[in-house]
KEKE-738153 format. One record per atom (N, C-alpha, C): residue in one letter; x, y, z. Coordinates in steps of 0.001 Angstrom, whole numbers, padded with zeros to 6 digits, always signed. Example, Ala and Ser with C-alpha at 12.3 -4.5 7.8 and 13.67 -1.06 7.14 Angstrom:
2
a+013190-005690+007800;a+012300-004500+007800;a+013200-003300+007800;s+012850-002250+007080;s+013670-001060+007140;s+012900+000030+007870;
END
This chain:
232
x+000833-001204+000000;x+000000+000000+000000;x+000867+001253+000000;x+000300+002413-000513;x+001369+003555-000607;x+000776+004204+000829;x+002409+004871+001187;x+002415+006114+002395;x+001721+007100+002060;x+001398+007342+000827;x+000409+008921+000550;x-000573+008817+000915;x-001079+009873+001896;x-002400+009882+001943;x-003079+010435+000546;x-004303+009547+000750;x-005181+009902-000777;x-005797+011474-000543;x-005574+012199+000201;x-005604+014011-000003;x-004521+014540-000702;x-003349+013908-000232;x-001719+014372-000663;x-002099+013838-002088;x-002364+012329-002570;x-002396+012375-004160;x-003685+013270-004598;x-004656+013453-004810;x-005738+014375-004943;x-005061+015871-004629;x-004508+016257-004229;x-003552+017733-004821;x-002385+017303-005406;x-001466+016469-005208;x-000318+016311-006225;x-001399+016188-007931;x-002831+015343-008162;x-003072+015027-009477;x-003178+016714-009748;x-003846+017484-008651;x-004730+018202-008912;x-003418+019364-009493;x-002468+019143-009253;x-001366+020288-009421;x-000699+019975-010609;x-000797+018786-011059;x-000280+018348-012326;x-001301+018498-013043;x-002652+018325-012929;x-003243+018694-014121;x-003633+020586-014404;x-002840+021218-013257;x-003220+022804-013290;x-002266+023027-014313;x-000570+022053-013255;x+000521+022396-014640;x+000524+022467-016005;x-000647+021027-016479;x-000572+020611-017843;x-001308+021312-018579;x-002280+022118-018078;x-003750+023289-018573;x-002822+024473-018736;x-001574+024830-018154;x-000976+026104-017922;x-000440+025684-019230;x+000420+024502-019443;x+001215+024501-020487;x+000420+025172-021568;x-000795+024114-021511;x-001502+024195-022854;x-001930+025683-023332;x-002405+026201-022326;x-003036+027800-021806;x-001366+028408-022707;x-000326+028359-022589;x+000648+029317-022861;x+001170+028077-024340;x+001091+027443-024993;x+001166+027364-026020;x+000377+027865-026979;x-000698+027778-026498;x-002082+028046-027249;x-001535+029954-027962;x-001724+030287-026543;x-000956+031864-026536;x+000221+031981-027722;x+000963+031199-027157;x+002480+031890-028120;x+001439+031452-029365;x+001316+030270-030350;x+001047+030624-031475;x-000372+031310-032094;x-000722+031460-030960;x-002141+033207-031495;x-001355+034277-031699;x+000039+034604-030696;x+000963+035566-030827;x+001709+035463-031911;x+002285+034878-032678;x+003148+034388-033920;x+002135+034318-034755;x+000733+033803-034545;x+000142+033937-036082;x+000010+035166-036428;x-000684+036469-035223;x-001111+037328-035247;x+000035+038524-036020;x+001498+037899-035058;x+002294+039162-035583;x+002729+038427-037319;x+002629+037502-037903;x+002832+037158-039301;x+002073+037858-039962;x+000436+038379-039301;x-000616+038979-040140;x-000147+040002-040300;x+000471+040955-039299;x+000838+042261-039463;x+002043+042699-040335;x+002909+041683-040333;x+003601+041622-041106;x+003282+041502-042801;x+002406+040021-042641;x+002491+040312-044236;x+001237+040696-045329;x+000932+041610-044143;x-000959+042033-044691;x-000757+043754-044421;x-000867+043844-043287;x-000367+045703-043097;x+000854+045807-043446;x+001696+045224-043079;x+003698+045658-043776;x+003512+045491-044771;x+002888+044468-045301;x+003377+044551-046877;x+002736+045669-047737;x+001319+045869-047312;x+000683+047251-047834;x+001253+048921-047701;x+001613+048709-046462;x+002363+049843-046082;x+003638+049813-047277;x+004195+049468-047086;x+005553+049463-048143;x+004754+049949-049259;x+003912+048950-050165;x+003262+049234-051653;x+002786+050820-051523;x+002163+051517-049938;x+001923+052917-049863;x+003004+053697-050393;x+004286+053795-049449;x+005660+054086-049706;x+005915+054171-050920;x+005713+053314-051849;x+006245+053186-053161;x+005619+054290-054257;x+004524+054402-054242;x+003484+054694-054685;x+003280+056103-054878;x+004208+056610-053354;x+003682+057839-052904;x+004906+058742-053702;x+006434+057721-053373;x+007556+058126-053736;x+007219+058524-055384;x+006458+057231-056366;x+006450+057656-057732;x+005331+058847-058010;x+004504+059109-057077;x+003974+060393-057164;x+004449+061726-056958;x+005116+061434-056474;x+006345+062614-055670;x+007153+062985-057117;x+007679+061978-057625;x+008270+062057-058738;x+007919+063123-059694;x+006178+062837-059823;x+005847+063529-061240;x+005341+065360-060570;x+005408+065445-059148;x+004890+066500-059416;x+005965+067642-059194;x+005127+068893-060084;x+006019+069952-060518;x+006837+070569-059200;x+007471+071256-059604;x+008058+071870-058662;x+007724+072988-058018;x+006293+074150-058775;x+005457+074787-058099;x+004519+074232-058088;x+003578+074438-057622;x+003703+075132-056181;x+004614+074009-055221;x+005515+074510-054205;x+006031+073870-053165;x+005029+073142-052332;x+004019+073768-051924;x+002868+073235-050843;x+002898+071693-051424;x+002502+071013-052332;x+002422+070047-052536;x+003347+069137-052269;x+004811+069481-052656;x+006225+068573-052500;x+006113+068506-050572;x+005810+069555-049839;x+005776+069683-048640;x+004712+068361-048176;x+003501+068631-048514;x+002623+067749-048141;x+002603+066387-048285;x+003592+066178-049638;x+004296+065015-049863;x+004872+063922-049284;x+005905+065177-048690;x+006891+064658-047736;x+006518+064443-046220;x+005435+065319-045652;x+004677+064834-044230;x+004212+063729-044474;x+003563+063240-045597;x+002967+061835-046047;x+003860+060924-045840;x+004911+061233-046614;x+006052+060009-046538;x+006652+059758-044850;x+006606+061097-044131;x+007294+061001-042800;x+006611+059646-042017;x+005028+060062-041984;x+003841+059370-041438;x+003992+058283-041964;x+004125+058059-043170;x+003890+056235-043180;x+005580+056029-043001;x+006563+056480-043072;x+007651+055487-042399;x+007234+055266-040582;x+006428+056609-039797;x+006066+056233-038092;x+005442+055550-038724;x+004616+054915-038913;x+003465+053804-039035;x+004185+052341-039261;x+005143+052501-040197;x+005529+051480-040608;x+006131+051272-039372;x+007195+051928-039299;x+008237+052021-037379;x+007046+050944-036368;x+006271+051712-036071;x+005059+051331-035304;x+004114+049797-035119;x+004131+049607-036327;x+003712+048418-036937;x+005193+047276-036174;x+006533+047789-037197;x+007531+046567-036694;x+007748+046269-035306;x+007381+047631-034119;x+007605+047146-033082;x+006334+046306-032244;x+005118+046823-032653;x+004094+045778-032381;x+004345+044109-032528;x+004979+044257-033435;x+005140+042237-034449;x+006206+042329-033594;x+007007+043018-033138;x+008222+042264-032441;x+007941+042154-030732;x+007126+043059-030708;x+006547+042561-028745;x+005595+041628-028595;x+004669+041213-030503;x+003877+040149-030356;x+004571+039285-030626;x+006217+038702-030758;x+006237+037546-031273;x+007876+038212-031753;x+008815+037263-030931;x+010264+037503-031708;x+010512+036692-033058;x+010557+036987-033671;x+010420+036105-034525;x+012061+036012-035319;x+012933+036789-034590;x+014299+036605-034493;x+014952+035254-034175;x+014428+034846-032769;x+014177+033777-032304;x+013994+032478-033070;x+012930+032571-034222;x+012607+031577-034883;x+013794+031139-035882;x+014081+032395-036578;x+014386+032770-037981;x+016183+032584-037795;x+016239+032982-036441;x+018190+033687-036520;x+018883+033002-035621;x+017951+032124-034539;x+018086+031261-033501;x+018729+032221-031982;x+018949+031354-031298;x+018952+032007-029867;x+019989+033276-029437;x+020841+032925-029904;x+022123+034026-029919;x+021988+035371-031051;x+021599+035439-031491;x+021293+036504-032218;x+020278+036909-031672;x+018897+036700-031433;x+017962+037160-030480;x+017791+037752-029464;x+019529+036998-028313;x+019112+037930-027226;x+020514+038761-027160;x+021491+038388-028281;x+022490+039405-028168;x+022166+040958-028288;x+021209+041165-029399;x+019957+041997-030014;x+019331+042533-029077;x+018543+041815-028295;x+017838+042107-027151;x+018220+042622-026162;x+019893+042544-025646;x+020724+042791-024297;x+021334+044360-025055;x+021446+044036-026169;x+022492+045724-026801;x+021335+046421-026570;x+020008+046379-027175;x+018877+047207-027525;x+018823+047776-025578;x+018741+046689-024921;x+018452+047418-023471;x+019513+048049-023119;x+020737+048066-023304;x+022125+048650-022608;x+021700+050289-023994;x+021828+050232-024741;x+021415+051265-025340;x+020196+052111-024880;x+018859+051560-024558;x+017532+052155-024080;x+018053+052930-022842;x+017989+052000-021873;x+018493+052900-020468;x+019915+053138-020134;x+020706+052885-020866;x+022056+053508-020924;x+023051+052636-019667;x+023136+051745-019609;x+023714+050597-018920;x+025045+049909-019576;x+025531+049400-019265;x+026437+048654-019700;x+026257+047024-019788;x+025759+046601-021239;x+024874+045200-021146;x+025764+044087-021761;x+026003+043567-021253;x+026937+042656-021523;x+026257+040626-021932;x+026598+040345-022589;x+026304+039065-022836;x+026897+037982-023613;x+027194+036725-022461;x+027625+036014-022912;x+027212+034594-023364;x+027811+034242-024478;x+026551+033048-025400;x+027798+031676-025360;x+026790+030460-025909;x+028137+029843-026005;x+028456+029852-027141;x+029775+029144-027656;x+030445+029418-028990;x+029263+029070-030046;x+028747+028122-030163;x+027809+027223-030978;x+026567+027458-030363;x+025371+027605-031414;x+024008+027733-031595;x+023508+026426-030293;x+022460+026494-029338;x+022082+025816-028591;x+020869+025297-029123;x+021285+024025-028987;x+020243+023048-029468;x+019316+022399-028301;x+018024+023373-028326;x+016907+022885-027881;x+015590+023076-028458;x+014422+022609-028044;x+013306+022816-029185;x+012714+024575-028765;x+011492+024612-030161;x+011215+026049-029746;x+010699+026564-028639;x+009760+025180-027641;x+009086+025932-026361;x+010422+026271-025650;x+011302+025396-025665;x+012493+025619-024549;x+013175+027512-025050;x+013192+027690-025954;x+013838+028824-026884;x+012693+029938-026280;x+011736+029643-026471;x+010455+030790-025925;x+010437+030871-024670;x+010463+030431-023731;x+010961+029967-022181;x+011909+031297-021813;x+013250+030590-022985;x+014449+031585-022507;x+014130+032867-023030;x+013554+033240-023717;x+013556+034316-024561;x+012913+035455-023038;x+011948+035102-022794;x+010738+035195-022103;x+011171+035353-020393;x+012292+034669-020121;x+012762+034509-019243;x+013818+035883-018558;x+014202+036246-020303;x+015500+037289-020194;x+014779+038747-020291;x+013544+038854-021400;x+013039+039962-020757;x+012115+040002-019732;x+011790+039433-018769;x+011652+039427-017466;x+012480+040258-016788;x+014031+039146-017085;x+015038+039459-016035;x+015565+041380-016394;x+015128+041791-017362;x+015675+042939-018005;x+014758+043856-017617;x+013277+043373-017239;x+012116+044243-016826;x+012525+044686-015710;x+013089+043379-014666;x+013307+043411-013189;x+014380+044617-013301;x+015600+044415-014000;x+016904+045894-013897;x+015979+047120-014273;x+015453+047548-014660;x+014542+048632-015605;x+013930+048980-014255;x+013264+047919-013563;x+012205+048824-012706;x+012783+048629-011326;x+013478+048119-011340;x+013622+048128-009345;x+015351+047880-008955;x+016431+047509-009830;x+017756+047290-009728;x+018362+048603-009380;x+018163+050116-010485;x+018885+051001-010259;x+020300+050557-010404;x+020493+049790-011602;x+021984+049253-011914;x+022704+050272-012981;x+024181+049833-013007;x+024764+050099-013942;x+025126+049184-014858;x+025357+048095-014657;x+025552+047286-015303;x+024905+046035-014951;x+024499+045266-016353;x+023779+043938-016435;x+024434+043182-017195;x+024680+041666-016886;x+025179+040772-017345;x+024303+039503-018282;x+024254+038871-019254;x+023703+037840-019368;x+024170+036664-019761;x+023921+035606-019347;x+024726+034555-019428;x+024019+033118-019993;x+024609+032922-021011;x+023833+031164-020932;x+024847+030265-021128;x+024438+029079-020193;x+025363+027941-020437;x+024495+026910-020825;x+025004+026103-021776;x+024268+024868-022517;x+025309+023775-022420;x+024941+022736-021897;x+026292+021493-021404;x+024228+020162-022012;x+025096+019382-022639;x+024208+018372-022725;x+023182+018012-022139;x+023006+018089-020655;x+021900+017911-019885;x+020689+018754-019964;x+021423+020317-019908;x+020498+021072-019198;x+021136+022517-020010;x+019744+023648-019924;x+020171+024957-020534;x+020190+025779-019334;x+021055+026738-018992;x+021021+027739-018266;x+020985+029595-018678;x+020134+030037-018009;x+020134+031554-018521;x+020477+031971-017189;x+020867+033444-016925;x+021444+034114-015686;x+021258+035294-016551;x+020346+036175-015620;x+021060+037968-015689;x+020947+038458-014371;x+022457+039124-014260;x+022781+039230-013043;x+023064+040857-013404;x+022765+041906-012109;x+022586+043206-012236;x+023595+043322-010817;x+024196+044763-011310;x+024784+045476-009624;x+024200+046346-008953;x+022691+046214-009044;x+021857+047155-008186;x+021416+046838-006865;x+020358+047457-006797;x+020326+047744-005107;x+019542+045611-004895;x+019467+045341-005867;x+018721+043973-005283;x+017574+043822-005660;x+016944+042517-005255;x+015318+042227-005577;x+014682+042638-004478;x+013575+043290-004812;x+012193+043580-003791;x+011651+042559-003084;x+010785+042522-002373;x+010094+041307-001960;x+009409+040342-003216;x+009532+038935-003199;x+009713+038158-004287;x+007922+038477-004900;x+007872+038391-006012;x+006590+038275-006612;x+005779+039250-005796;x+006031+040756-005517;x+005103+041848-005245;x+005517+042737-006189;x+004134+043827-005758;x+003916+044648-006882;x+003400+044364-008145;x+003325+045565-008842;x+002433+045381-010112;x+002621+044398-011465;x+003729+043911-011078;x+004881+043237-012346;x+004712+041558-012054;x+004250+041089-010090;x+004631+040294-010163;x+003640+038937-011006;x+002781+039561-011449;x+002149+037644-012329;x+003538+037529-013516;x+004159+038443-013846;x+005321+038385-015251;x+006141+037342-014924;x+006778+037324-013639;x+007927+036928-013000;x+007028+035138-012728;x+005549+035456-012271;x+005132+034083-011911;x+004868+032882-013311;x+004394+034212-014152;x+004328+033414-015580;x+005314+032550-016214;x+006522+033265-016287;x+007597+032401-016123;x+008232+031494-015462;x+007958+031498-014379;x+008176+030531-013528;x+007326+029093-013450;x+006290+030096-013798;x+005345+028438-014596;x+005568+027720-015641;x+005391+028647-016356;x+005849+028499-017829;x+007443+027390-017589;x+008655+027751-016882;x+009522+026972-016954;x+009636+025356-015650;x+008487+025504-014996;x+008025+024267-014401;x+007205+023595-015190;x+006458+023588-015770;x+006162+023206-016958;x+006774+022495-018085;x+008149+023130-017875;x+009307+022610-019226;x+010235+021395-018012;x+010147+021683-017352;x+010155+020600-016212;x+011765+021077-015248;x+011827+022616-015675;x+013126+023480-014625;x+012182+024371-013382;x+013385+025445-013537;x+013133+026144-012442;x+013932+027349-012371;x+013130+028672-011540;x+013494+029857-011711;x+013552+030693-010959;x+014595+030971-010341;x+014891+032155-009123;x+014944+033330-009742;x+014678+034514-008815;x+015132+035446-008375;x+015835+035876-007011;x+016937+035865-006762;x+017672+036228-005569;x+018597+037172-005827;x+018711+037698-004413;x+020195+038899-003972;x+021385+037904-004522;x+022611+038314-004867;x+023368+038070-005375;x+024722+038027-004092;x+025505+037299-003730;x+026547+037404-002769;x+026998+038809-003013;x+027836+039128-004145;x+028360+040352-004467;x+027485+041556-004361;x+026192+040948-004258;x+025548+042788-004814;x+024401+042487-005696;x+023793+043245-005707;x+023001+043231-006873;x+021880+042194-006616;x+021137+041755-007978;x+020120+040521-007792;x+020829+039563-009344;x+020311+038185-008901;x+020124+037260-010061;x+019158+036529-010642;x+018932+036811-011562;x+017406+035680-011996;x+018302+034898-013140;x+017860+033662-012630;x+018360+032073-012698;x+017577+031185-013356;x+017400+030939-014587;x+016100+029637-015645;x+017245+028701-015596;x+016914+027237-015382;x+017776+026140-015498;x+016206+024962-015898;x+016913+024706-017459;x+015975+023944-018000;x+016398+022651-018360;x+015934+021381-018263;x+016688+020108-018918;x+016549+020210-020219;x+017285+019191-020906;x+017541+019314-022250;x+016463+018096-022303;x+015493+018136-023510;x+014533+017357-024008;x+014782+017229-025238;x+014668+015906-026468;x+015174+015470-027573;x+014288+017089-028333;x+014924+017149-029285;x+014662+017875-030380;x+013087+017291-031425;x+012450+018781-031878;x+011256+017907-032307;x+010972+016999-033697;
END
């Protein structure tokens, strides 16, 4: 006979089948997010451009008086390059699709310059030599994982510098961004914290696990350590 009491299995099922609804719940998500930002891409981007084109060969034919027109022209053209601008960053907060296309190291090397540039930090990141071979939920995980950890420096570190790190050894993938700021807040409070919990599900789910802690030296670390699962 088993030592579990049948309450203890009746929440262990009951927690595995919350896990397995979460999975499903956040797959479901990512590809509504990836279909959605493909639409924008190749239904509004692609129209937008054919605008651009269009506007430029109109531009072409007209005279050179009156000016008012070449002027009005050119506010036209300003507006649909913001639009277009506007459009690419929508498809890229719905869906990296860097990630898909350029694989993991290009994605968040991209991702760590873009933040050391935004808030003016010193962003540092280190990849391993060779492309890491895991499937795409594991890749969306990390992706997902790092702007978290980049949300956390942004709103509560007060750092100068941020680090990012992944190690990939056969078993298991590791991400780390480690900051020299004042530290983590109380864990999962405030307005941010379902982000931090999402992920943390999201990577129990993949069957790891995910800190946020003070750092010996200083600062805070947020920690994804995922096993390696066969390729799909």
């Amino acid at each position: 006979m088993s030592d579990i009491a049948p309450e203890d299995q009746n929440d262990a099922a009951r927690v595995a089948e919350l896990s397995d609804l979460l999975g499903h719940v956040n797959s479901t998500w990512d590809n509504e997010r990836r279909s959605l930002a493909r639409q924008l891409h190749d239904s509004v981007g692609s129209s937008l451009t054919a605008l651009t084109m269009h506007l430029g060969l109109l531009t072409a034919k007209l005279p050179e008086d009156p000016p008012a027109l070449r002027e009005r022209a050119a506010q036209m053209k300003n507006l649909l390059h913001t639009i277009i601008e506007n459009n690419r960053r929508m498809q890229h907060k719905l869906w990296n699709d860097k990630l898909e296309f350029l694989g993991i190291k290009v994605a968040f090397s991209e991702a760590v310059t873009e933040f050391g540039e935004h808030y003016r930090v010193a962003a540092r990141c280190s990849l391993p030599e060779d492309e890491p071979a895991c499937s795409r939920e594991h890749g969306v995980a990390l992706l997902f994982a790092l702007e978290e950890g980049l949300r956390n420096v942004a709103a509560h570190a007060g750092a100068t510098e941020v680090n990012v790190i992944v190690d990939d050894n056969e078993d298991e993938i590791m991400l780390t961004v480690r900051d020299n700021g004042s530290g983590p807040g109380a864990p999962d409070a405030g307005a941010d914290k379902y982000g931090l919990r999402l992920v943390r599900e999201r990577a129990r789910h993949l069957g790891g696990t995910l800190d946020l802690k003070a750092h010996p030296d200083g600062g805070s670390a947020l920690t994804l350590v995922l096993p390696k699962t066969p390729m799909p």
